[in-house]
N, C-alpha and C positions, 0 to 999 in steps of 0.2 A: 504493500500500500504506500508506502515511503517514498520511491522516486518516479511511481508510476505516473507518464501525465505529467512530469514538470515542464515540458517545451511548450506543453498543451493553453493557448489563451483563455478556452474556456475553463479552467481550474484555477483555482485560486490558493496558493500557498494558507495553510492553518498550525497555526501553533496554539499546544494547548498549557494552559497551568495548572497545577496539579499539587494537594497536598499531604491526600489520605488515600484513600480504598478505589476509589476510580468508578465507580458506579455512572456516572455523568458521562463521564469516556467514554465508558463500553459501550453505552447506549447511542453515541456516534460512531464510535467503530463499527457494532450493529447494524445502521442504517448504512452505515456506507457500504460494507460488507454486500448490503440487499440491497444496493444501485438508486438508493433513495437521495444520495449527496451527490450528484452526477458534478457540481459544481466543484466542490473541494476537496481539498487535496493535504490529508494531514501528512507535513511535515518533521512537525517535531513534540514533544513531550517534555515538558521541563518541569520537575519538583523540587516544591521548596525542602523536603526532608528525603534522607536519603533510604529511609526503608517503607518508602510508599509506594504500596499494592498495586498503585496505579503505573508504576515502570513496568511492574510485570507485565502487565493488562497491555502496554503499547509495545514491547517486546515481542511478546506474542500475534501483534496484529501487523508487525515488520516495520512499525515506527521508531524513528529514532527519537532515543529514551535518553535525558540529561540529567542530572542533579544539580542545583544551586541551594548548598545546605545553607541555610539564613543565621544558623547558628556559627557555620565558622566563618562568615563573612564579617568586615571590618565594619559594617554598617551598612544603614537604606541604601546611600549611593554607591559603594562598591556590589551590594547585591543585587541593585538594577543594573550597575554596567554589566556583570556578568549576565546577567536575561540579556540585557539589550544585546552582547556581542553574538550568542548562540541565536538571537532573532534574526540578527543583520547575516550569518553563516549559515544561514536556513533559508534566507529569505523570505522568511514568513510575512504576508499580508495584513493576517487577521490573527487577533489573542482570541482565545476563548478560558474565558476563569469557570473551572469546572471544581468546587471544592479548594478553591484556592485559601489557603486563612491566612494571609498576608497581604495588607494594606501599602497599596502601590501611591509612589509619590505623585502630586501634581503634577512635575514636571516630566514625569514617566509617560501618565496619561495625555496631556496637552501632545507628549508626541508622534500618539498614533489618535487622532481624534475622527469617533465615529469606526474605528475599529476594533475595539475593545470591546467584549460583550460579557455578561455575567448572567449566572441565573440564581433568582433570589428565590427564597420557600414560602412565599407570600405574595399575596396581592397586592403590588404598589398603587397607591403608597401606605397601606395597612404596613404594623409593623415593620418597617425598615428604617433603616438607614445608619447612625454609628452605635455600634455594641449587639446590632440586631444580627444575630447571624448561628445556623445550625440548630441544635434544640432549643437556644431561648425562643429561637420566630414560633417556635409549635408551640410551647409553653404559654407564652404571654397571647398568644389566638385562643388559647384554651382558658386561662384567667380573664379574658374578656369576653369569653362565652360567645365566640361567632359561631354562625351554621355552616357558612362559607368560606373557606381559606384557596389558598391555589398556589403557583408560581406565576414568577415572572423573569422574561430575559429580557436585559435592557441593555444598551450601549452605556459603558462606563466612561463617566467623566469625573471632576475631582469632587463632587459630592455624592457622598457614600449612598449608593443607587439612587442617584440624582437622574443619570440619564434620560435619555427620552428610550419610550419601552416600542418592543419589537414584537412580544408576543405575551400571551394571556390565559392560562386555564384555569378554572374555580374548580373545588374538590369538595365536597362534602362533609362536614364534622359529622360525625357518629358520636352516639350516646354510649358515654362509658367510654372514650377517647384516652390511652395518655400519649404524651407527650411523642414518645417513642414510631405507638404506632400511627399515630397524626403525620410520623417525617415519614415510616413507609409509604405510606398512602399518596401522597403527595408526591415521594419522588416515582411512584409506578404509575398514577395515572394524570401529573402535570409534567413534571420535570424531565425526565428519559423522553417526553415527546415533543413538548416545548423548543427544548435545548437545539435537538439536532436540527429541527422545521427549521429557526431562526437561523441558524447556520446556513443554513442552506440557502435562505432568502438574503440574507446580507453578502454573500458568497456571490449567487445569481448576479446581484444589480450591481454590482462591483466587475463582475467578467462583460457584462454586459455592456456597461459605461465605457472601459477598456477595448471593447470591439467598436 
């Protein structure tokens, strides 16, 4: 899948970020896998830790897999150079933050703007924005007693899911909900669908534009 299609105009270089388990990945590996991403063209795989599941997960799918461990880096700005140098050696187009739990600098983002995308575990702008991220967003949709929860993928800018949104599913709260199975839910019937559609579509009008 790695260099399949790089001469190709209609493909779009993607690079993805990564921190944990990769569930969000797969679910574009997945789709691409079954000719649903005809647009993109995953490139590269970069995590911020080095024993995340999710290398395997792009290993396995013939992506080129990196580490940027956040803990041995000198700080924010030597740990975005090193992203930025494996983005600029990939030539990645597009970031996708897929379980990313690292907070990218303003000036990181200002330099891919409108290419950066994220998927959040709620309906923006319902819970989100700073401190709002992984099981707190199920938790506090559950202390506020909604019916309706969902994801969102939005393009990232420098306020924390600030962006303008790309796509939208509502999920259903169930009675007797915790927190736990509220993130299943959400990530099997918003997120693994969501994620990769918006890819796809941001992907598309970008090859498009290009032709």
């Amino acid at each position: 899948m790695g260099d399949k299609g790089s001469e190709k105009s209609n493909t779009v270089k993607v690079a993805v970020l990564v921190s944990g388990g990769g569930t969000n990945l797969q679910a574009m590996i997945d789709q691409h896998a079954a000719g649903k991403l005809p647009s993109c063209e995953f490139c590269a795989v970069i995590s911020s830790k080095k024993d995340a599941y999710a290398l395997t997960r792009a290993k396995a799918a013939g992506i080129k897999a990196y580490t940027v461990d956040k803990k041995s880096c000198a700080g924010q700005k030597d740990f975005e150079d090193k992203i930025t140098d494996i983005l600029k050696k990939t030539r990645a187009e597009v970031i996708v933050l897929a379980g990313f739990m690292c907070i990218l600098s303003e000036e990181f983002v200002k330099a891919y703007p409108e290419r950066i995308i994220n998927v959040h575990p709620a309906l923006i702008p319902s819970f989100c924005g700073k401190g709002y991220y992984g099981l707190k967003v199920h938790e506090e949709a559950l202390k506020y007693g909604v019916k309706v929860t969902g994801a969102t993928v939005h393009f990232v800018n420098e306020i924390p899911d600030g962006g303008r949104i790309i796509e939208q599913k509502a999920v259903r709260v169930h009675e007797g909900d915790t927190p736990e199975k509220l993130q299943k839910r959400v990530m099997r019937q918003a997120e693994w669908k969501i994620l990769p559609a918006a890819l796809e579509k941001v992907c598309r009008e970008i090859a498009e534009r290009r032709n």
